[in-house]
C-alpha positions as CSV (number, residue, x, y, z in Angstrom):
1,X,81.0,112.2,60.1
2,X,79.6,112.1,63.6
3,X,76.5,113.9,62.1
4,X,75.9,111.4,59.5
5,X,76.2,108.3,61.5
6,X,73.5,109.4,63.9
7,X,71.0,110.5,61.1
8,X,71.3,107.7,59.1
9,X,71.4,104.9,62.6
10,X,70.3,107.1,65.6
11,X,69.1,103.6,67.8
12,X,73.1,101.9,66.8
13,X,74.6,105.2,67.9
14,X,72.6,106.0,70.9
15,X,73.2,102.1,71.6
16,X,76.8,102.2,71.2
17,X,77.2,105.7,73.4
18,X,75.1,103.6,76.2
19,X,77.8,100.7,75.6
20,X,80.7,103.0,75.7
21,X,79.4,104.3,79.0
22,X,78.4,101.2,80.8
23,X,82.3,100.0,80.0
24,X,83.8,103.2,81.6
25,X,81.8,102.4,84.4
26,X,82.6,99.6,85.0
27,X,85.9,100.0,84.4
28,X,85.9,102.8,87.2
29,X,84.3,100.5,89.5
30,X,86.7,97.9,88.7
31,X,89.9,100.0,89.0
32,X,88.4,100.8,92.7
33,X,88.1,98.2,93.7
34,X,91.5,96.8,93.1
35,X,93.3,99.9,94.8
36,X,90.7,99.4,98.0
37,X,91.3,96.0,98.0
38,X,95.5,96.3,98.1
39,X,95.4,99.0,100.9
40,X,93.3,97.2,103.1
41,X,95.7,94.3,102.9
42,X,98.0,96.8,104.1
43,X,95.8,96.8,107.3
44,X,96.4,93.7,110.6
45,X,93.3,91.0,110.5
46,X,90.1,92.3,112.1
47,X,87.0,90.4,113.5
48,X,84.9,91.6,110.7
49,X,87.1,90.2,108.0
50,X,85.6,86.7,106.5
51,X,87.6,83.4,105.2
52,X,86.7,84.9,102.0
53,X,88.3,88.2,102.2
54,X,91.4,87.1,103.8
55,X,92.0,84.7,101.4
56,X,91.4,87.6,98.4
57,X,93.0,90.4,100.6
58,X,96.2,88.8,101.7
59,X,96.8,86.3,98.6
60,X,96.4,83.6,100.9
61,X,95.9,79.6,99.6
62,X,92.1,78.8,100.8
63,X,93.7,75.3,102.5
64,X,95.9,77.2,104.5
65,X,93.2,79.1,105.9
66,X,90.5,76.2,106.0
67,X,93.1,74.3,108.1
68,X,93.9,77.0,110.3
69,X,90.2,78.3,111.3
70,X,88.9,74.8,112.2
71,X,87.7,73.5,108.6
72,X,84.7,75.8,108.1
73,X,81.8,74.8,106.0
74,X,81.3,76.7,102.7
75,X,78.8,79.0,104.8
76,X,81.5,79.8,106.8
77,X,83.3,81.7,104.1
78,X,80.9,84.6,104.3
79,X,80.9,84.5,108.2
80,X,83.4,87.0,110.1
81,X,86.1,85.6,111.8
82,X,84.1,86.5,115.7
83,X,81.1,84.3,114.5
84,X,83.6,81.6,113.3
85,X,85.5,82.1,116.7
86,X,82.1,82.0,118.4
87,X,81.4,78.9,116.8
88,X,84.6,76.8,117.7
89,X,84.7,77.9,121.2
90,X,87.7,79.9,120.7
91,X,88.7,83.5,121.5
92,X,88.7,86.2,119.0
93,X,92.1,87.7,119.9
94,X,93.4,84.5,119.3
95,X,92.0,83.4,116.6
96,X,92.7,86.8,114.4
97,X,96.8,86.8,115.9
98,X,97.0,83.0,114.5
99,X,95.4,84.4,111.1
100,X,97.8,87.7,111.4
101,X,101.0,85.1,112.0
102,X,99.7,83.0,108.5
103,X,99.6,86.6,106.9
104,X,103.2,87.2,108.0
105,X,104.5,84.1,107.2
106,X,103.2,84.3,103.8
107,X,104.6,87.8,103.1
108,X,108.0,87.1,104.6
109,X,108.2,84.0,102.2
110,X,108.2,86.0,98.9
């Protein structure tokens, strides 16, 4: 059957094979993501972290963490937390425990 489908439409079978592929990929890179993504929010708050992957990382509400840093500008979201701590004149160390307390407090309220 496999035979016959590929004589009579080898382009729609070579095309679908290339589909099939892509879709396992992706769904590879997909499924590796996730699992890197829920051990590192496992992991304290770093320097190198952004807004951005806090917010994904630790299932934190953006306002929360917009409040808390200062009110960043949407740049800012892409920016790790030193250059953000840079920025308002504050130190790192504190910065990343008050962003390490908001990640506690939001685990120990579930």
């Amino acid at each position: 059957m496999i035979r016959r489908l590929w004589r009579s439409n080898p382009v729609l079978s070579l095309a679908f094979i290339l589909a099939l592929a892509a879709c396992l990929f992706f769904t590879g890179r997909a499924a590796l993501f996730a699992t890197n993504l829920y051990f590192r929010s496992e992991k304290p708050v770093a320097g190198w972290m952004t807004p951005r992957y806090i917010a994904l990382a630790y299932g934190l509400e953006d306002d929360d963490l917009t409040a808390l840093l200062g009110n960043p500008t949407p740049e800012d979201q892409r920016k790790p937390l030193y250059r953000i701590a840079q920025r308002n004149d504050v130190p790192l160390v504190e910065m990343i425990s008050d962003v390490q307390a908001l990640v506690d407090a939001k685990d120990g309220g579930l």
